[in-house]
N, C-alpha and C positions, 0 to 999 in steps of 0.2 A: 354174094355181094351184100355188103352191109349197106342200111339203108341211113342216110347222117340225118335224116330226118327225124329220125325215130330214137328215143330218151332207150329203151331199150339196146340200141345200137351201140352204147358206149360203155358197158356193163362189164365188168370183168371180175374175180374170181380170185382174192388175196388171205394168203396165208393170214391170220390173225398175227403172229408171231412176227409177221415185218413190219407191223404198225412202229415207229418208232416211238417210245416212250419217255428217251432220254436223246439228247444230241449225241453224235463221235466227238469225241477230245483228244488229238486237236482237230481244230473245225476242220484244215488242209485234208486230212485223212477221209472225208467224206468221197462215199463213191460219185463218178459223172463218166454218165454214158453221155458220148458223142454222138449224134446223128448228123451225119453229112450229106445235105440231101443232092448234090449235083453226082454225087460218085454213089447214092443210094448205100451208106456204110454205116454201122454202130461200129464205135469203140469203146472200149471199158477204160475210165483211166481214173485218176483222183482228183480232186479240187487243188492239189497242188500242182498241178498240171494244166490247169484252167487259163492262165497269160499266152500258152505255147497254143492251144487249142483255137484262142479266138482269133478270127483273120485279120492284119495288117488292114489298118488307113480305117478302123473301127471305133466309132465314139461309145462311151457306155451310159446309159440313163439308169440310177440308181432312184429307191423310194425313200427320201428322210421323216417319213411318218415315225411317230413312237407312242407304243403302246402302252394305255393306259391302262393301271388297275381295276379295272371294270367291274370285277364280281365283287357283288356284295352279299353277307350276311348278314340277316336284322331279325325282326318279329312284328307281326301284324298284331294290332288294337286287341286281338281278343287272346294273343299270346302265342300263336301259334308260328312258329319259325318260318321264315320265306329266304329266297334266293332270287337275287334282282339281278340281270347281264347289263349293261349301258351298251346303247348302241352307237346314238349318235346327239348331238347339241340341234335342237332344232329352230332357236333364237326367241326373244322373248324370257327367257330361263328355262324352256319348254326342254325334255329331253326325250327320246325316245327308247324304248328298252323293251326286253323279253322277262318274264317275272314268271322263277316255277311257282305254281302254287294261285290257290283258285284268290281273286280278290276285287275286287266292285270299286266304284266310282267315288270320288272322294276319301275314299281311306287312308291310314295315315301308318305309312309303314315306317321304324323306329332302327336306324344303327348305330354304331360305336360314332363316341364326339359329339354324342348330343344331333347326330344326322337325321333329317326324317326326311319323306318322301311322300306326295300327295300324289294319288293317281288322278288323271285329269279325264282320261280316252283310254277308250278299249276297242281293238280291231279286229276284225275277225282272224284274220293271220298271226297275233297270239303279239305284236307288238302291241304295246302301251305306252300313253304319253304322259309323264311324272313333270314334277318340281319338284326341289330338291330344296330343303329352309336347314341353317343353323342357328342355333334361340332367338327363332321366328324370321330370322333375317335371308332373304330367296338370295340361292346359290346362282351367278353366272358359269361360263364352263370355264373358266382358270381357273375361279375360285373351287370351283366341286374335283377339280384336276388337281388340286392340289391336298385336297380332303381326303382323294382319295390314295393318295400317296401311303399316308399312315393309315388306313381301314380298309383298302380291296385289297384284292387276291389280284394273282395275274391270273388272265381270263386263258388258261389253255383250253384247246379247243375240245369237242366231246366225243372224238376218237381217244383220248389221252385218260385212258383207265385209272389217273391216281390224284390225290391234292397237287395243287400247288408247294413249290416251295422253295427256300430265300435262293438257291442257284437259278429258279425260274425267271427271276428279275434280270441275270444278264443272260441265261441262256436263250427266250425270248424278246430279243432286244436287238437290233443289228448293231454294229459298232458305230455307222452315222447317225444313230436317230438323232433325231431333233423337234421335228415340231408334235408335238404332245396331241394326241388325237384316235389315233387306232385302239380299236376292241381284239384284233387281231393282227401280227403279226405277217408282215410280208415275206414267208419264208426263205425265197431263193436268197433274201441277204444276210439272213443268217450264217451262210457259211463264209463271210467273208471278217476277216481279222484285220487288226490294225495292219502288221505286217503286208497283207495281202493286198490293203487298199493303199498303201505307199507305191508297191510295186506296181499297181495296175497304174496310176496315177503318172508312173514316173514315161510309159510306154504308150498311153491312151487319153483322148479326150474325153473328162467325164461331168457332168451333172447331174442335177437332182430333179424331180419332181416332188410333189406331197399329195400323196392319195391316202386318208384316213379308211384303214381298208372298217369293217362296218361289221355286225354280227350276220349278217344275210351273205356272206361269201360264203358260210356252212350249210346254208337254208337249199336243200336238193331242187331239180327240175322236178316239177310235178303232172306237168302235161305229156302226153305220149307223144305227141309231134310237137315237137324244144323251138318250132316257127312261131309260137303262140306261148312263150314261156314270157313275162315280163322280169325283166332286169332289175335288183336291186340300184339306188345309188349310191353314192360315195362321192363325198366333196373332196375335188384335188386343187392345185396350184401348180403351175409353172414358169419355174423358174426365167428369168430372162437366160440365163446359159443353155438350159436345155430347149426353149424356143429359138434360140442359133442354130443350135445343132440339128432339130428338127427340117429346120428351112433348110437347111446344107444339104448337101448331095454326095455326105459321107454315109459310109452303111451305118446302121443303128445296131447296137444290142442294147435290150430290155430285160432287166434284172428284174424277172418276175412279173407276174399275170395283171400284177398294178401296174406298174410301168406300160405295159403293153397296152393296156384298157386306156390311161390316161397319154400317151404319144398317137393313139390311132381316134383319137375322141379330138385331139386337137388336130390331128392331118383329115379330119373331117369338117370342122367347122369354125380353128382358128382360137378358140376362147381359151384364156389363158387358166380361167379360175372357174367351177363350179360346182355343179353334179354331174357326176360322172355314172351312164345309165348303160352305156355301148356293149352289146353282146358280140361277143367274136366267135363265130362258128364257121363250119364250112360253107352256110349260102353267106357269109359278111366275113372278108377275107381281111388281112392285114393289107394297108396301101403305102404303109411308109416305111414301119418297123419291117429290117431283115432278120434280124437273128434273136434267137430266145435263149434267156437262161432260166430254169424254173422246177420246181420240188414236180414228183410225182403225185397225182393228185383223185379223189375221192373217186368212186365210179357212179354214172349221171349228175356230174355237176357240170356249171358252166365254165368249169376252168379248165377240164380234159377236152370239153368242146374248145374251146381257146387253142389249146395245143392244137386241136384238130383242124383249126384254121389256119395253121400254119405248114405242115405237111400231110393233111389230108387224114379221115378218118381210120379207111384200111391201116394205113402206116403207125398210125399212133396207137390203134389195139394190136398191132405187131408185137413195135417199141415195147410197152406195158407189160406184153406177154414173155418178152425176153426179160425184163426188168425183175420179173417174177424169178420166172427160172433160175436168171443169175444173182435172186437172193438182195437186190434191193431194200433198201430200206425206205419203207412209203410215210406222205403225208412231212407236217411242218416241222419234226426234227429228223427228219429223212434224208435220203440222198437226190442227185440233184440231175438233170439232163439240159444237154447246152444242143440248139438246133441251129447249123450255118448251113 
């Protein structure tokens, strides 16, 4: 018996060669194993098959987050090249971010556009808090959101072995984004098309939430007992539509790990807008959300813990293990499993 306690416990064992690198074209063609937990059954079917798959009288919460060009390249005062991730706006013009490369307090790191960057704070968890000036004038986050439009890179994640490049703009992109904010991509929506979200639309009740997902979704569990792991956050919003549907006493599906975090943060304490800090494991089960749609995900993170709080540890290194077998394609251009 596996123990859900233990960061060890969720470990498993993937071919290098299924990381996906690239999305499927068209997104439909993507694989989705079905798990049906009242008949205990996987099925193998495709994302074009995902309308027939979810159950009658089911609202859907989708995330309209969109990801920002976050990576930067520049050069530090004494010339030496640096690479800056954004994580998140921390008000004031204060930013928070990951910086490879070693760099002290006050420095002034230098990008395209006349951009710089003054380091403010250094933490021991390898975050740092920057401002952000163009010819001297301090960046708010539109304005730096839109700077970074023309000078960042899309921020793929550090599974993804290659650059960036200009099909990364819409392949990391769901087709609703909207509000400008993520360092990371919400994957499970990625696999959804215009087409796709007509059809769903025309059959199901749906809304939105806005969870700017954060660079600390990659950031692994570091304690061997994950009851002692603290939670990144992540600021969300919801919508007054999906706060209907929330209240209702129609079943839920959650398009992806954000969704989930952000419907079960508010079935706990009602706030429409905030940080969003909520670990979903097997001792913190889901209380509102029924059904999951969501990528295959990293081994000891808190997001297979998530899965795992929905049908159970053993079942989910099952699932995984068959996923393997039958040649899945893991992580955020990967294929996708729907839980009812």
């Amino acid at each position: 018996m596996l123990d859900p306690n233990l960061l060890s416990s969720y470990n498993y064992e993937l071919p290098p060669e299924l990381i996906a690198a690239t999305p499927v074209i068209p997104k439909e063609s993507a694989k989705l194993l079905v798990y049906e937990r009242a008949k205990d059954k996987i099925s193998h079917l495709t994302f074009a098959q995902l309308i027939d798959a979810i159950p009658k009288n089911t609202a859907i919460i989708f995330n309209d987050t969109k990801v920002i060009k976050a990576r930067l390249f520049g050069k530090k005062q004494s010339g030496g090249t640096i690479e800056l991730l954004l994580n998140q706006p921390l008000g004031d013009g204060k930013f928070s971010c990951y910086i490879r490369g070693k760099v002290s307090l006050d420095v002034r790191l230098s990008f395209q556009n006349g951009i710089e960057a003054k380091i403010l704070e250094l933490f021991d968890d390898g975050l740092r808090v920057v401002k952000f000036y163009k010819k001297g004038f301090l960046l708010n986050a539109s304005e730096l959101f839109g700077e970074l439009e023309s000078i960042g890179h899309v921020p793929l994640p550090p599974y993804i072995k290659r650059p960036d490049n200009k099909q990364d703009e819409q392949w990391y992109q769901s087709v609703f984004a909207r509000e400008f904010g993520a360092v990371a991509a919400p994957t499970a929506s990625l696999h959804f098309s215009d087409e796709m979200m007509s059809d769903i639309r025309q059959k199901f009740k749906t809304a939105f939430i806005t969870l700017h997902v954060g660079a600390g979704t990659f950031k692994g569990v570091e304690c061997d007992d994950i009851r002692k792991h603290t939670m990144h956050g992540e600021f969300y919003s919801i919508s007054d539509e999906a706060k209907s549907l929330i209240n209702s006493d129609m079943s839920l599906l959650g398009v992806g790990t954000t969704v989930t975090r952000c419907v079960e943060n508010f079935a706990r304490g009602a706030q429409k807008s905030g940080v969003c800090e909520l670990f979903l494991n097997p001792n913190n089960r889901p209380i509102r959300q029924n059904f999951l749609l969501t990528n295959f995900h990293l081994p000891r993170s808190t997001l297979i813990m998530l899965v795992a709080s929905f049908i159970g540890l053993e079942k989910t290194m099952q699932i995984y293990e068959t996923a393997v077998k039958e040649r899945y394609r893991f992580y955020s251009y990967g294929d996708g499993m729907l839980i009812i």
